[in-house]
N, C-alpha and C positions, 0 to 999 in steps of 0.2 A: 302627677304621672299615673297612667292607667296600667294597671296589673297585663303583664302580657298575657300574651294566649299562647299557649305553652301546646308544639303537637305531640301527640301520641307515641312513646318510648319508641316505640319498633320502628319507627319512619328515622330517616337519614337528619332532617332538618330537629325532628323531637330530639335526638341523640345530640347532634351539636347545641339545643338551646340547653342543654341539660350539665355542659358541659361532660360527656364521660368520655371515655378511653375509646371504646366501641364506636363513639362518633368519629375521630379520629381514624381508627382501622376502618371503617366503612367507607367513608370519605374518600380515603387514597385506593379502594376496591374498585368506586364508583364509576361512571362516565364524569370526567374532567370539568364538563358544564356545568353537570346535576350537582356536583361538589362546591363548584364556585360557587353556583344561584343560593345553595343552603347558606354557605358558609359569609356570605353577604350579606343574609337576611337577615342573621345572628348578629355581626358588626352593625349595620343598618340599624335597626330594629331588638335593643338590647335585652335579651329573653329575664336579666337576672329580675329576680322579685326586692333581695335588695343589694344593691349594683356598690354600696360602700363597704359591702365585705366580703361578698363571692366574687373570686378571681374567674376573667375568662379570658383576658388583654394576650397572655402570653401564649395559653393554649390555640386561640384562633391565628396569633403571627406567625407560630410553626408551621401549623397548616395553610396559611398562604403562602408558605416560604416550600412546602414540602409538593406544592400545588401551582407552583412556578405564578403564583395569582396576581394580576395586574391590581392597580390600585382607584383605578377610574370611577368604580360603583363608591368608595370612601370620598371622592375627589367630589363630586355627585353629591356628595351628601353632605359635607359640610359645609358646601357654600352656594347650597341650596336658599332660595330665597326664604325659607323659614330660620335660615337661622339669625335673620334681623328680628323676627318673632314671636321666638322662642330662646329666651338666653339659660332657661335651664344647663345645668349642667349633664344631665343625664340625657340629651338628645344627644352628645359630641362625645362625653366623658370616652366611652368604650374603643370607639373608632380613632378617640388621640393617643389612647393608650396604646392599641395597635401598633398605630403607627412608629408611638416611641421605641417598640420592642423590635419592630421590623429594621427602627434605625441602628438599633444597637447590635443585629445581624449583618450592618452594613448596606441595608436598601436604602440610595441616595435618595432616590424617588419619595421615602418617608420622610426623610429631612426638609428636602425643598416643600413638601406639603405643609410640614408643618412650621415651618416659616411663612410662609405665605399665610397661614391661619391664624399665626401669632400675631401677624401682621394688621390684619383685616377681618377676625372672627369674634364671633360673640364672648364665644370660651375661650378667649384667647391667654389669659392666666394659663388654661390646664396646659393646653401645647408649650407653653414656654417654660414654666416646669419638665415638661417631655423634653425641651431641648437641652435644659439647664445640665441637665443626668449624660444627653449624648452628643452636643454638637460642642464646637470648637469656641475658642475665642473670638474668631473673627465673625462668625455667624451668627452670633449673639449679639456683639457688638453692632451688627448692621441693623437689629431691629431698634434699637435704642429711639430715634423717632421717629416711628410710628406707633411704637409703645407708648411715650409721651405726649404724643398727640392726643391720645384718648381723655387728658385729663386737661381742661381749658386750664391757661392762666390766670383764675379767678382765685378767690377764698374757697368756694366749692373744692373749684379743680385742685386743690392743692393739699386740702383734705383729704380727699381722695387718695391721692397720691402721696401723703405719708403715711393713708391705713394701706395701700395696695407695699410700699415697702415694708412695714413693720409685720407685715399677715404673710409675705409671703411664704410657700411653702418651700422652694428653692431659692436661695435666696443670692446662688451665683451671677446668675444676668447683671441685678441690681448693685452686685459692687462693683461688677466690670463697667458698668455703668458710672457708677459713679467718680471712678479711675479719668474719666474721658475729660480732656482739658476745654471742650466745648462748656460755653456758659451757660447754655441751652439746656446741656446733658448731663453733663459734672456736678454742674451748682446747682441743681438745680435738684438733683438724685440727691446731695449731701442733704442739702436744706431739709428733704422730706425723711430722711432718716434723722436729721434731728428732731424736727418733730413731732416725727411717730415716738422715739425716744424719750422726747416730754409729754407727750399725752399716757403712756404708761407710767410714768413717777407721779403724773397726777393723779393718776389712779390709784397710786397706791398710797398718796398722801390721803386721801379721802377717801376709806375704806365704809360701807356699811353694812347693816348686821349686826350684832350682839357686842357688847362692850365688856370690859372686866368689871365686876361687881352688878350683872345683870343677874336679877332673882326668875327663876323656874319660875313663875307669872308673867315675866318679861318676857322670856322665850317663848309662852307659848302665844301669848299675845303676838308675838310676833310672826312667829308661823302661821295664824291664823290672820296677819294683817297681809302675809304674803300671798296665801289660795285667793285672797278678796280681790288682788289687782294682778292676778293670773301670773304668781310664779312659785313655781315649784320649790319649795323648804322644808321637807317632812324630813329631809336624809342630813340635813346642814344643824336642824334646829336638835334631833334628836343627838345628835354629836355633843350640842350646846346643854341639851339636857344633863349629857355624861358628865360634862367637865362642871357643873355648877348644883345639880341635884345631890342632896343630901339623903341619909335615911330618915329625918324629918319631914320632907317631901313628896314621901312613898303614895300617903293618900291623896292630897293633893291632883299626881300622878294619874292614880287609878280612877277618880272620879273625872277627871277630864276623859281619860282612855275610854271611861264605861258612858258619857251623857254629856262632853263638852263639844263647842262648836268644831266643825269637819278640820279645818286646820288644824289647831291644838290636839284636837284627838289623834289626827296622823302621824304628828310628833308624839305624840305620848306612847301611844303603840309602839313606832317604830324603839323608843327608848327602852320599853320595859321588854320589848320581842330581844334587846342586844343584850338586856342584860339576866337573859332568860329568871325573868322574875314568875315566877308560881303562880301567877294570879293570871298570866298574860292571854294564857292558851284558851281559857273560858272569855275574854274580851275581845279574843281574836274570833271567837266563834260563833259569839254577840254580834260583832261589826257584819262578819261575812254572809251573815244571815238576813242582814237588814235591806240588802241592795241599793244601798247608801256608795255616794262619793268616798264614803270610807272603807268599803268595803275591800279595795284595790289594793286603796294602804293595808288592811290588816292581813289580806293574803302574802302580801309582799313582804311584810313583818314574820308573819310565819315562814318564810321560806328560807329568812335566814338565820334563823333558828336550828342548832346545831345540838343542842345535847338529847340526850334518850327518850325525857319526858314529850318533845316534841314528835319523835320518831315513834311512840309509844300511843300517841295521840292519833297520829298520820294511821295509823294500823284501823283505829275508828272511822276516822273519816274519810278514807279515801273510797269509797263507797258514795261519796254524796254527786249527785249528777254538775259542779257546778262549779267554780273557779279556785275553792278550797280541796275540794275533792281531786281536781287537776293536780295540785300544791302537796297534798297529800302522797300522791304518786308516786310526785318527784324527790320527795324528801325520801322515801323508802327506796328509792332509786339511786341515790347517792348516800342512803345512811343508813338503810335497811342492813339486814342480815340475809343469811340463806334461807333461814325460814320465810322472807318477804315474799320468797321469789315466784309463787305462784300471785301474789297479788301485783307485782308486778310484770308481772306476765299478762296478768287477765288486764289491766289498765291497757300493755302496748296494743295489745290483740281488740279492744274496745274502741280508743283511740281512731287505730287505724281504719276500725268499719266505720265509724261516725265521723271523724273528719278528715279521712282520707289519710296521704302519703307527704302533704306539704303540712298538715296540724303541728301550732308551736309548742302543745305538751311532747311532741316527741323526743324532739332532744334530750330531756333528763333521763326518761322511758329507753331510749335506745341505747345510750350511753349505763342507765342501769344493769340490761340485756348483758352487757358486755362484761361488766364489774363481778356482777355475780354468777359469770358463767352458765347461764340458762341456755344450754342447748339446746332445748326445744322451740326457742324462740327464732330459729335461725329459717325458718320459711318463711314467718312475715317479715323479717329484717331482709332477706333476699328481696321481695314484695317492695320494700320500703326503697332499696337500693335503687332498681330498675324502675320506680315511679315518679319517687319524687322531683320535683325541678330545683332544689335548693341544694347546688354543689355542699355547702357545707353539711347541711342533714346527711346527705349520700356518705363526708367521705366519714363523719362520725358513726354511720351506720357499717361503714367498711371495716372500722376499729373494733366494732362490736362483734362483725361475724368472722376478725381473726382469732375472736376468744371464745368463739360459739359453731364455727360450724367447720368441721374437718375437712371439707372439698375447698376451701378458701383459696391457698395458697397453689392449687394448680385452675382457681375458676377466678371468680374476680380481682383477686388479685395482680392477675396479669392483665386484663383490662386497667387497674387502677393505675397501671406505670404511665400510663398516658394521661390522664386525667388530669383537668385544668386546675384542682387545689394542691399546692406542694405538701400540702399533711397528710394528703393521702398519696402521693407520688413516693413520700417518705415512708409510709405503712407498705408499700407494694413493696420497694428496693429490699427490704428486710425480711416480706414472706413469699412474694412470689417466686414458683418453683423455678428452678435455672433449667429442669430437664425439657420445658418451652424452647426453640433456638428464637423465637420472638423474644423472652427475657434478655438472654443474655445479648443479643444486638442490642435490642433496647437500654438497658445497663449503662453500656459500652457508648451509645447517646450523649445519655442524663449527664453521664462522666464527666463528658469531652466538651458540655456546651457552658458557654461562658455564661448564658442567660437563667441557666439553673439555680435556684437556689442551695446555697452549701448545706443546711441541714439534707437537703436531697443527697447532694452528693459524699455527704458523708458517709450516710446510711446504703449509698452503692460501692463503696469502699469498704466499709465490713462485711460486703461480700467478697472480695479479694481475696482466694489461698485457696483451701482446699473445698470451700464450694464455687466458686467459680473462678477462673483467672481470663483477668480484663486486662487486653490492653489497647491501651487508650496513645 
């Protein structure tokens, strides 16, 4: 999938791929058209960079719900001839979500779409999870075969179809399903659920990986037998190291750490970075320096590293132009002191001129910002807020300037009651001023909707008394 193209903050359509609050208040300001075309384009054309953990499903159903918005441009789109294709799930994911959220506002029009999808669509799993949450028994019931259709009556097909039960993520359809006194439907849904059933006991009779009475040679041979046929076991083997390395071992350890093959060495680090062994920090700074496959592992090793000498180390290096120096940052950002806080400050402020507003060292950086109260950092963190395209960076970055910048709770914070992440809907409800009459309407909303999430609605209820009185 290709990185969207993300427009320009001030523009209607930047605002909605941005997910914020402002999108939302502009949108319903807008010409009725101009709101739709955006607000299409964003379902359409899913703006998130990563779409598995920025919410935008619920945000945009309000707005087509507050926007009286037909469903035609969705209708269009999923069963569009690309989607025989393209079965990714990120061409559909956005728009089935949509439509679940619109179901559960009650738009019938969502339901029969997304029956029909389940029906006959590529992504037809995700719709049917969207259904499992909102439709009925009988409408579940109806898709039964053409569900099964999808899976021939071969050995294949039947494979299939005890991994499609056993993976499922909603897993209602499939017992209603299998309820059904059809031989077709019934026995045939049981059958694959036993199945799937015995292929996970087999799995678990036939475990591999490290045995009891495996020697710290064993493991590392084996992590290094793993990088060779491309899988990842730096985090599994260094575990293995814990529970089976002695203090006989130590050298061993460190000589693999400081000049063993890239596998073993990953483990190594990682084992001697948990068990903040004294020697680790100079072989972390060996690896990081070499521009080796190992170098990833040893910054990763450093970063979860927790006690002083580490923090103490970070003070050194965070000065270095390069992925340790990043690592550095972040450690003084979550484990620094207030003396850190100019060097944390000059990282965020670095950062942000060099890799912009979406850079993945921000998060520690701005979350640090926040921790240690650096109110001076509260212009670029505004900067960061209104640029970046990663709902989640934004609403961490909202967290930061309620501890940093004194206009908060009568400026963005009212923005953020609309905003497509409930962590930050949940930061607004608690500091946004009520003497706004958009707060307390809005409030009064979040309150009363069923599609809210309850940490939200919680946090709009401890505004109830004598700073605000809701009723809902």
């Amino acid at each position: 999938m290709f990185d969207p193209v993300i427009a320009p903050s001030g523009t209607l359509l930047g605002l909605l791929q941005r997910g914020r609050g402002d999108g939302t208040l502009h949108a319903l300001a807008a010409p009725r058209a101009e709101a739709l075309a955006a607000l299409n384009g964003c379902v359409l054309d899913d703006p998130r960079h990563d779409w598995q953990v920025e919410n935008r499903s619920l945000y945009y159903a309000r707005l087509y719900l507050d926007l009286h918005g037909g469903l035609e441009e969705i209708e269009a789109h999923l069963f569009a001839p690309e989607d025989r294709l393209d079965e990714e799930e990120s061409r559909t994911g956005l728009a089935l979500s949509v439509l679940g959220h619109l179901a559960s506002y009650g738009r019938r029009d969502a339901v029969l779409l997304l029956r029909r999808y389940a029906a006959t669509g590529a992504n037809w799993s995700w719709a049917l999870d969207e259904l499992a949450l909102r439709d009925d028994d009988a409408g579940l019931r109806s898709l039964a075969r053409a569900v099964l259709a999808r899976f021939p009556a071969d050995a294949e097909g039947e494979a299939a179809l005890a991994a499609a039960v056993r993976d499922a993520y909603e897993p209602r359809p499939w017992r209603l399903w299998a309820d059904d006194p059809r031989a077709a439907v019934g026995a045939r849904i049981r059958a694959a659920g036993e199945q799937g059933s015995f292929d996970r006991w087999q799995r678990q009779l036939s475990p591999t990986g490290p045995r009891p009475g495996w020697s710290v040679q064993a493991v590392l041979d084996w992590a290094q037998e793993g990088l060779e046929r491309g899988a990842e076991l730096t985090g599994p083997a260094a575990r293995c190291l814990a529970a089976v390395a002695g203090p006989e071992d130590r050298e061993l350890i460190l000589a693999t750490a400081r000049r063993g093959p890239d596998g073993a060495r990953r483990a190594a680090l990682h084992h001697l970075a948990a068990a903040e062994d004294p020697a680790v920090l100079d072989l972390v700074e060996l690896a990081a320096g070499e521009g080796s496959t190992v170098a990833e592992a040893a910054v990763a090793a450093f970063q979860r590293m927790t006690g002083e000498a580490a923090v103490d180390r970070a003070r050194g290096w965070i000065h270095r132009p390069d992925a340790l120096g990043a690592a550095a940052a972040g450690t003084l950002a979550f484990r620094g002191g207030t003396q850190d806080s100019p060097l944390v400050l000059g990282a965020l402020r670095e950062t942000v001129r060099a890799q912009g507003p979406d850079a993945a060292a921000l998060y520690p950086l701005v979350d640090g910002a926040g921790r240690l109260g650096i109110g001076c950092a509260a212009p670029v963190l505004r900067h960061i807020y209104r640029e970046t395209a990663s709902s989640q960076l934004r609403g961490r970055t909202a967290r930061a300037l309620a501890a940093t910048d004194p206009t908060f709770a009568t400026g963005f914070a009212v923005e953020c009651l609309w905003d497509c992440e409930e962590t930050t809907r949940e930061l607004a409800a608690l500091h946004a001023e009520t003497g706004d009459v958009r707060v307390a309407d809005r409030l009064r909303r979040l309150a009363a909707d069923p599609a809210e999430e309850a940490e939200v609605q919680t946090a709009v209820r401890n505004r109830i008394g004598p700073d605000l009185d809701l009723q809902v």
